[in-house]
C-alpha positions in Angstrom: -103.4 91.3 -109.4 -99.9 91.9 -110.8 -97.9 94.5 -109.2 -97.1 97.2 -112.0 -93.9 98.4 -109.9 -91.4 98.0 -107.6 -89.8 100.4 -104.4 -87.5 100.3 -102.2 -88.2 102.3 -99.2 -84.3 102.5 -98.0 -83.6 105.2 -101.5 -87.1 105.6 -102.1 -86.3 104.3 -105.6 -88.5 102.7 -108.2 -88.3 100.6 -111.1 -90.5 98.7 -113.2 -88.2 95.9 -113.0 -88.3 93.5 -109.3 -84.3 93.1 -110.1 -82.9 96.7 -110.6 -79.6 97.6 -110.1 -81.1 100.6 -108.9 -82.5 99.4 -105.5 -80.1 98.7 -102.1 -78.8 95.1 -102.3 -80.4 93.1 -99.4 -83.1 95.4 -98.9 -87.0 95.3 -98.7 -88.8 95.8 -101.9 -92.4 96.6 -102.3 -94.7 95.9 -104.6 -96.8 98.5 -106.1 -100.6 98.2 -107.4 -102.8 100.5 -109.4 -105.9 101.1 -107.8 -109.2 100.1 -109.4 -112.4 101.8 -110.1 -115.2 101.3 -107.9 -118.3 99.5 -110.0 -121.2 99.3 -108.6 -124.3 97.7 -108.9 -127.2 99.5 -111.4 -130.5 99.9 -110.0 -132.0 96.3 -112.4 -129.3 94.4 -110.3 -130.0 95.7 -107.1 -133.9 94.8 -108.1 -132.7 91.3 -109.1 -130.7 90.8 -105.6 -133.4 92.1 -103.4 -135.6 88.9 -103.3 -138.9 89.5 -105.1 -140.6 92.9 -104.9 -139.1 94.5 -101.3 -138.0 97.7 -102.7 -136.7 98.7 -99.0 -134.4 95.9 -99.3 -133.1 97.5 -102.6 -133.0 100.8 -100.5 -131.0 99.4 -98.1 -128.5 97.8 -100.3 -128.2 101.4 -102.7 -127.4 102.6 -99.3 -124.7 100.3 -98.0 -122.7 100.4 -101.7 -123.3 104.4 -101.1 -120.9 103.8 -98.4 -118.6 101.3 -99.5 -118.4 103.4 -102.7 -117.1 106.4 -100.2 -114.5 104.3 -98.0 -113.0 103.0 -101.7 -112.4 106.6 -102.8 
């Protein structure tokens, strides 16, 4: 993934640009990402994954991307 900015933490400035004029010559610059949108998996692929008719395998799994979903909020 691309970064869609730059900063520079020593005059908290950004720029689109990795080169600006803007940020302190011979200092750090970071690069910045947008976050993405959690997708999850419907209820016909977590059928599909669970290996042939164990709907408390399904369970399980709804459950573990419940919780994954939560810690990528």
């Amino acid at each position: 993934m691309k970064p869609i900015a730059w900063y520079d933490p020593t005059n908290g400035m950004v720029s689109t640009d990795k080169d600006s004029p803007l940020f302190t010559p011979l200092g750090q610059v970071l690069p910045l990402y947008t976050q993405r949108t959690w997708v999850g998996l419907t209820k016909e692929e977590r059928h599909g994954i669970s290996m042939a008719n164990k709907p408390y395998v399904a369970d399980i799994m709804a459950a573990h991307e419940a919780k994954l979903k939560e810690l990528n909020i």
